[in-house]
C-alpha positions in Angstrom: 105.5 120.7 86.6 107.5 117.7 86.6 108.6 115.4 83.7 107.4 112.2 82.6 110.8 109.6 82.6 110.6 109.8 78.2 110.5 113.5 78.6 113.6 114.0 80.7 115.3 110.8 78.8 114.6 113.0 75.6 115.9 116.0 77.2 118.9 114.9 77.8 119.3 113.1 74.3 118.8 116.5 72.5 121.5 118.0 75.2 123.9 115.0 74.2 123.0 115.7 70.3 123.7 119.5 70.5 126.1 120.3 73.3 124.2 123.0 74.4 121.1 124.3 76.6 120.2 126.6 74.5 119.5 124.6 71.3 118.6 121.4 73.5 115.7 123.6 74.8 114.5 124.0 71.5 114.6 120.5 70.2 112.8 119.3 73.2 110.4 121.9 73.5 111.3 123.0 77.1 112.8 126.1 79.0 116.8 125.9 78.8 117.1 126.2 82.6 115.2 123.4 82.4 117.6 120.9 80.8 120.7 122.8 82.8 119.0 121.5 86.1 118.7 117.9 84.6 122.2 117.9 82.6 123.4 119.2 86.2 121.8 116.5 88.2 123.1 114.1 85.5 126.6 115.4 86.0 126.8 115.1 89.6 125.9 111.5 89.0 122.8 111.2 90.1 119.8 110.1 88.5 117.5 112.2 87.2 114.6 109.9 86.6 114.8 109.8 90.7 112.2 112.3 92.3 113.1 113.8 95.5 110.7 113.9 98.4 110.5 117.1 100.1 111.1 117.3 103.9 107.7 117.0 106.0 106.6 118.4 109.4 105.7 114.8 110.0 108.6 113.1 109.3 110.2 112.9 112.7 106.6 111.3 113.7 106.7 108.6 110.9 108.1 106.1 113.7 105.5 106.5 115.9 102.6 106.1 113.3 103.8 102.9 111.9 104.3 101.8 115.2 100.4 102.7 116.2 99.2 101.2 112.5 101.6 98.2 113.5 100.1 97.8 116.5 96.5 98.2 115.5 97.5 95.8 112.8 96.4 98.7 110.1 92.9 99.8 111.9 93.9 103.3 114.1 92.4 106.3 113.0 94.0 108.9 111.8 92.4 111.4 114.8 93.5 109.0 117.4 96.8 109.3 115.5 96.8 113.0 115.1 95.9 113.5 119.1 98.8 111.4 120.5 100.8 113.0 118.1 99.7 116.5 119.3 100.5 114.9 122.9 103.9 114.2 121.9 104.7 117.9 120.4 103.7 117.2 116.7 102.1 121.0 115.4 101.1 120.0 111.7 97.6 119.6 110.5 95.5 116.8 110.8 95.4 116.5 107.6 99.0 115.8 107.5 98.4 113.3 109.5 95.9 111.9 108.0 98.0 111.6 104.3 100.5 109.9 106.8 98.4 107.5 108.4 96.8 106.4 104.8 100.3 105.7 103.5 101.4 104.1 107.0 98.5 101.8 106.4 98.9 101.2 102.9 102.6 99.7 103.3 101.2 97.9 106.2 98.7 95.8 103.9 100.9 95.8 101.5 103.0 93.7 103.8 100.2 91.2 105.1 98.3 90.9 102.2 96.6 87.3 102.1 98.9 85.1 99.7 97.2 82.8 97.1 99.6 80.3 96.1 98.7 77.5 93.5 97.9 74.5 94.9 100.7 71.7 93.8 99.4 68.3 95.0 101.8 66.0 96.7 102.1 62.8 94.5 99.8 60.1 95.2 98.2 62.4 98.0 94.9 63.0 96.3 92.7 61.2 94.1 91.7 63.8 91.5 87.7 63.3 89.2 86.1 64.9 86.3 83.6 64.5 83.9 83.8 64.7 80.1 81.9 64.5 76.9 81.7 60.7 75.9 80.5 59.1 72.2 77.0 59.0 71.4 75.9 55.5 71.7 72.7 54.3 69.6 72.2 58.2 69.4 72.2 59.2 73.3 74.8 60.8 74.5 77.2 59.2 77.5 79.1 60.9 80.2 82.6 59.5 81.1 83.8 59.4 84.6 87.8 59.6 84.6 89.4 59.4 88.4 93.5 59.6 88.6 95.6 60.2 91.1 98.0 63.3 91.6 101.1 62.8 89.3 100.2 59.5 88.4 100.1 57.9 84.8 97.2 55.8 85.9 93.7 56.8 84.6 90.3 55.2 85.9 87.3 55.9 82.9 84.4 54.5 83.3 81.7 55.6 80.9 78.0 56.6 81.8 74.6 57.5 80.8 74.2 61.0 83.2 75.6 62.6 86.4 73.6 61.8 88.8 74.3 61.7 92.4 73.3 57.7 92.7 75.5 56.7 89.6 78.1 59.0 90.9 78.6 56.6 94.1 78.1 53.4 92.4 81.0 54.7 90.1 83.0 55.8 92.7 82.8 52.8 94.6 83.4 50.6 91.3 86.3 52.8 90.7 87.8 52.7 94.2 87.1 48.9 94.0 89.1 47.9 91.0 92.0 50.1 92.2 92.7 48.7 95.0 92.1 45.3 93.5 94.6 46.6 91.1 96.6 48.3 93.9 96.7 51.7 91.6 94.2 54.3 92.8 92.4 54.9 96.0 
């Protein structure tokens, strides 16, 4: 069974503590051979925290699948794989192939993932509106209307009874108006 990272990093603690396998073993609550092999890797100036990946009857074929999940821009399947595989002299399982294809693909769309960036407006480019919460007037309740433009310090408010459609154009247009009489949005 393999080690978590803490468990070897504790292992070889107790080895640095003590000086010895033997009483390491004990303080870490594993087999001595156990912290020999790490204290050894360790020593040879490696790192232990690094797993090693055993050799695969696949491996020698790993070209050739990224090549076909390349190609098929991640959508071959893994038989199709396996049988021109077995075409070129490949004698593992399909389910060899299969664990191959899946990681093949999953490096693939790792690499042409869709990327969401946040949108930063150009300044000036785009004429940004919201509504908000406005005082109550006579007790009703009013909705303000503020327009600005993308990294600009001017604000248009204009303050409303409701949001509707018809007194969202007549405030657009109003707003649009005074700007460019103003020569600051729109």
């Amino acid at each position: 069974m393999t080690k978590s990272d803490r468990e070897i990093m504790e292992i070889l603690e107790a080895f640095d503590l003590t000086r010895c396998a033997h009483s390491a073993a004990e303080l870490a609550g594993v087999d001595e051979k156990t912290v020999k092999r790490y204290v050894a890797i360790r020593d040879v100036g490696k790192d232990p925290l690094v797993r090693t990946r055993r050799a695969r009857s696949i491996d020698p074929f790993l070209g050739k699948i990224e090549e076909l999940v390349d190609k098929s821009q991640g959508r071959v399947r893994a038989d199709v794989a396996h049988q021109r595989l077995v075409a070129m002299g490949f004698t593992g399982t399909d389910r060899t192939t299969r664990r191959a294809v899946a990681e093949a693909k999953a490096a693939w769309k790792a690499g042409h993932r869709r990327k969401y960036r946040p949108w930063l407006p150009e300044p000036g480019m785009w004429c940004q509106f919201d509504w908000g919460e406005g005082p109550r007037v006579g007790g009703r309740r009013t909705q303000l209307f503020c327009a600005w433009l993308s990294w600009s310090r001017y604000r248009v408010v204009i303050a409303n009874w409701d949001q509707t459609l018809a007194l969202w154009c007549l405030v657009w247009t109003r707003c649009c108006a005074d700007s460019v009489a103003r020569q600051r949005i729109c």
